[in-house]
N, CA, C and O of each residue as an XYZ file, in Angstrom:
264
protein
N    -117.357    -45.744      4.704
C    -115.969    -45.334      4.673
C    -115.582    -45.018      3.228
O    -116.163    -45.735      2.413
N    -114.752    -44.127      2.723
C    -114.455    -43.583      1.901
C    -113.089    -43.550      1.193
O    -112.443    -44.187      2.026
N    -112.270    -43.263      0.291
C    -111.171    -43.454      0.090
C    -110.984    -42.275     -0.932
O    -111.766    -42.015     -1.847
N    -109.646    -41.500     -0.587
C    -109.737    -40.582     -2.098
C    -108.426    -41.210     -2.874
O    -107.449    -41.799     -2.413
N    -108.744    -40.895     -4.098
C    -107.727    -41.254     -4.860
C    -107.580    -40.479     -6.250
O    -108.353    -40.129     -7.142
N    -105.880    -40.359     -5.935
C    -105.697    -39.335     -6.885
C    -104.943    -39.476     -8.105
O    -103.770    -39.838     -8.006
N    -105.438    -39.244     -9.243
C    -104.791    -39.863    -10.588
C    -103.848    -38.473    -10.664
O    -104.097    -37.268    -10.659
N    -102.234    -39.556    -10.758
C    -101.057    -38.470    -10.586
C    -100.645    -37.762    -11.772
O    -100.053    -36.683    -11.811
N    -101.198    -38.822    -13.188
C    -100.711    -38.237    -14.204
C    -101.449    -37.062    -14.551
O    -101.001    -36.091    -15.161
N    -102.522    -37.208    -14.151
C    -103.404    -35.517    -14.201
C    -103.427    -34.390    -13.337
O    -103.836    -33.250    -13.553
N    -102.955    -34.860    -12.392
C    -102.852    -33.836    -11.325
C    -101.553    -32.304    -11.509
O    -100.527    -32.483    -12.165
N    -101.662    -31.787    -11.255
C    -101.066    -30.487    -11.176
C    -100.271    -30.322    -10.265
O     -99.226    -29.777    -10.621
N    -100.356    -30.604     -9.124
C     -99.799    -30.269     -7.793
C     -99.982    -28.700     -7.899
O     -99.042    -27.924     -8.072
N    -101.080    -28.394     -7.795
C    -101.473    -27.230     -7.236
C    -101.932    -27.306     -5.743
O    -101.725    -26.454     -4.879
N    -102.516    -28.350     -5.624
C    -102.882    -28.314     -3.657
C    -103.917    -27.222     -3.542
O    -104.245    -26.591     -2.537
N    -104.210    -27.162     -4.352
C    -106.422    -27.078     -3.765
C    -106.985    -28.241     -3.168
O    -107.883    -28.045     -2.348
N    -106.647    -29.391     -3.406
C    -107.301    -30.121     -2.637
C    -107.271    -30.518     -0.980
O    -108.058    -31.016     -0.175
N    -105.496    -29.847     -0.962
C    -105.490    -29.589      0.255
C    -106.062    -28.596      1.008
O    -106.458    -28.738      2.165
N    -106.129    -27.071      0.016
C    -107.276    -26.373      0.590
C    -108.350    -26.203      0.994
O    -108.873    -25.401      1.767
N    -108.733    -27.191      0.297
C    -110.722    -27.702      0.401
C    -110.996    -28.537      1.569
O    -111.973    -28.512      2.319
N    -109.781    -29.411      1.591
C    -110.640    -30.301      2.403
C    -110.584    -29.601      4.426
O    -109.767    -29.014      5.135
N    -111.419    -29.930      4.512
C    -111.116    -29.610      6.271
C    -110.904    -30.167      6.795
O    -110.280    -29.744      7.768
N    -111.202    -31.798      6.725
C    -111.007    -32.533      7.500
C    -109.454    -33.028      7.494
O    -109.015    -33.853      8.296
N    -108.712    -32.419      6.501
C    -107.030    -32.772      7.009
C    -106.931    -34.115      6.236
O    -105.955    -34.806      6.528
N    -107.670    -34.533      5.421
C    -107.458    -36.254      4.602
C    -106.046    -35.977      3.727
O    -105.082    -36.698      3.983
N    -105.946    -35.147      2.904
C    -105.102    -34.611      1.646
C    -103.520    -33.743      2.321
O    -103.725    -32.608      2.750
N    -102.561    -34.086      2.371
C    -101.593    -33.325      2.700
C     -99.960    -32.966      1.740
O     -99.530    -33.987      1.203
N     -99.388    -32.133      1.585
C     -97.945    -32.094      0.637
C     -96.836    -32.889      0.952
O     -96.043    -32.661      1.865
N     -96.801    -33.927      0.087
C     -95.459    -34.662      0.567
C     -94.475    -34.906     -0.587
O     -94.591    -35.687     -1.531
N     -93.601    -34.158     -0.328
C     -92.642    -34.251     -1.536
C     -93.096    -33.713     -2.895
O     -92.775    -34.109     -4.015
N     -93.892    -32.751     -2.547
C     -94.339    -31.879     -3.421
C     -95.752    -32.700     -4.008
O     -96.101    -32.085     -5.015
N     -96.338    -33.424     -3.847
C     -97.262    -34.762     -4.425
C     -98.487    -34.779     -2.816
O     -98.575    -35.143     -1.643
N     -99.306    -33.983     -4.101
C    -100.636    -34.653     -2.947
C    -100.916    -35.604     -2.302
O    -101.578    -36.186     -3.161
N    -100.953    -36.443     -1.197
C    -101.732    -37.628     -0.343
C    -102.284    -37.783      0.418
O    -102.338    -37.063      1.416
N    -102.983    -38.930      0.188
C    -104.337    -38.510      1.334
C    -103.776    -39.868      2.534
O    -103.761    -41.098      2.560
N    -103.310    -38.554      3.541
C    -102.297    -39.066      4.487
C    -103.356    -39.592      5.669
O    -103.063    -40.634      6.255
N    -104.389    -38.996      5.969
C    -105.480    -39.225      6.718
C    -106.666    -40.032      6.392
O    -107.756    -39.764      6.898
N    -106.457    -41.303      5.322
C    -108.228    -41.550      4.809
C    -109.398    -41.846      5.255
O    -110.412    -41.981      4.569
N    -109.257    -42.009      6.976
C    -110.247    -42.551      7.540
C    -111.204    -41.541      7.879
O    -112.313    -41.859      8.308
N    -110.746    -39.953      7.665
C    -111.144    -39.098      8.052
C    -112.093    -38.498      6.828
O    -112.911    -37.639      7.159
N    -112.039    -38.865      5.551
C    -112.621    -38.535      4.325
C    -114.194    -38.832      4.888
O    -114.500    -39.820      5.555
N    -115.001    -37.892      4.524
C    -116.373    -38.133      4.676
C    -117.463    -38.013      3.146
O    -118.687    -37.901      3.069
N    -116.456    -38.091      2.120
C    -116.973    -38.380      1.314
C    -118.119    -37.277      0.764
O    -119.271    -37.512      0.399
N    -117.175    -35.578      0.852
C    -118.246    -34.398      0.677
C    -118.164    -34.105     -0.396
O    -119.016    -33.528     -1.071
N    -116.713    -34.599     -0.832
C    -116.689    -34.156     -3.089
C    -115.959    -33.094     -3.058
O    -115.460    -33.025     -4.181
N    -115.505    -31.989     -2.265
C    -115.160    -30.952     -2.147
C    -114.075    -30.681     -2.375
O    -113.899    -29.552     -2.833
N    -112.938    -31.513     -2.180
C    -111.477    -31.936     -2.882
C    -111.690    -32.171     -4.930
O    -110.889    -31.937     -5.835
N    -113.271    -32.768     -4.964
C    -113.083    -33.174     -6.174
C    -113.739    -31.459     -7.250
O    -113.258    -30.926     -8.250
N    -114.727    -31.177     -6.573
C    -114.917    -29.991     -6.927
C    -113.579    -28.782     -7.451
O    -113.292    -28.296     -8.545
N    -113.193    -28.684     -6.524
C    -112.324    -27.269     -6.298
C    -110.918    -28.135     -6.918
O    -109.893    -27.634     -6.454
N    -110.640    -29.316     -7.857
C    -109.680    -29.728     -8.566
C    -109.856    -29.524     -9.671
O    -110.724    -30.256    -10.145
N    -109.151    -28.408    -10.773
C    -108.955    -28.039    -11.866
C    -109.017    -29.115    -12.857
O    -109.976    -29.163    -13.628
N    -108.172    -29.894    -12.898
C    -107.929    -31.184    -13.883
C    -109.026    -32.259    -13.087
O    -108.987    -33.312    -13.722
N    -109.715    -32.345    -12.259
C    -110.671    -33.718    -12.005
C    -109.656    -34.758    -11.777
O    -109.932    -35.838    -12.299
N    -108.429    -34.692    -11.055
C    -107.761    -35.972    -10.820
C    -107.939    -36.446     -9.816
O    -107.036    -37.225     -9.510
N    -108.796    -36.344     -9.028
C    -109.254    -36.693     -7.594
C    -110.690    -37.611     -8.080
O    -111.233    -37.441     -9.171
N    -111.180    -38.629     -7.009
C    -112.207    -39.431     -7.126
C    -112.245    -40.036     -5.745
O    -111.261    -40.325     -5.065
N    -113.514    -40.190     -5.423
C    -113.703    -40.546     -4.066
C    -113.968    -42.112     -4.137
O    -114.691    -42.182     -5.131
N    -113.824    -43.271     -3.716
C    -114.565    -44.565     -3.620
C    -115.166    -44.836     -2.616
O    -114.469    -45.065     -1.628
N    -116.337    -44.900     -2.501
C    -116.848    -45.584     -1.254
C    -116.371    -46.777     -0.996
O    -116.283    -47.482     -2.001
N    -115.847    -47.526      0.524
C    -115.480    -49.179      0.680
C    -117.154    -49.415      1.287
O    -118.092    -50.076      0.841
N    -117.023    -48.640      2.362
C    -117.999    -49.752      3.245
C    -119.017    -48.908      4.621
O    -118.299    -48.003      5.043
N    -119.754    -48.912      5.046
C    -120.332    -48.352      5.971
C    -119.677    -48.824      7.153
O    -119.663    -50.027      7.416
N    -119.079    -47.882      7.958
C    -118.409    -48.007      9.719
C    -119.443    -48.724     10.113
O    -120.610    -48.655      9.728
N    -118.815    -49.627     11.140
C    -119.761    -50.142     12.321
C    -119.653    -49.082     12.918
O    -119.084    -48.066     12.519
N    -120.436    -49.333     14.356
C    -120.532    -48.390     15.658
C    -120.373    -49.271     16.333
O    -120.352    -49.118     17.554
């Protein structure tokens, strides 16, 4: 399981990261990126990639049971 987290003082609020991601984790709220969905993060980097300033970082917690 995965977690994104986004350092606000660097961030832009440009919302590429909402563009990148597909899985819907990252969404606009009050103009301020959040990752409104985190269970859904699969941990592809692709939010962190396609972020200009690098204010995004993924943490791994823990491997899902089944």
């Amino acid at each position: 399981m995965y977690r994104v987290v986004i350092d606000y003082e660097k961030c832009q609020r440009c919302g590429e990261c909402v563009k990148a991601c597909s899985m819907g984790v990252i969404e606009i709220i009050d103009d301020e990126p959040f990752p409104v969905n985190p269970d859904q993060c699969h941990g592809c980097e692709i939010c962190i990639e396609k972020c200009p300033v690098k204010a995004i970082k993924i943490i791994y917690l823990y491997k899902k049971k089944i």
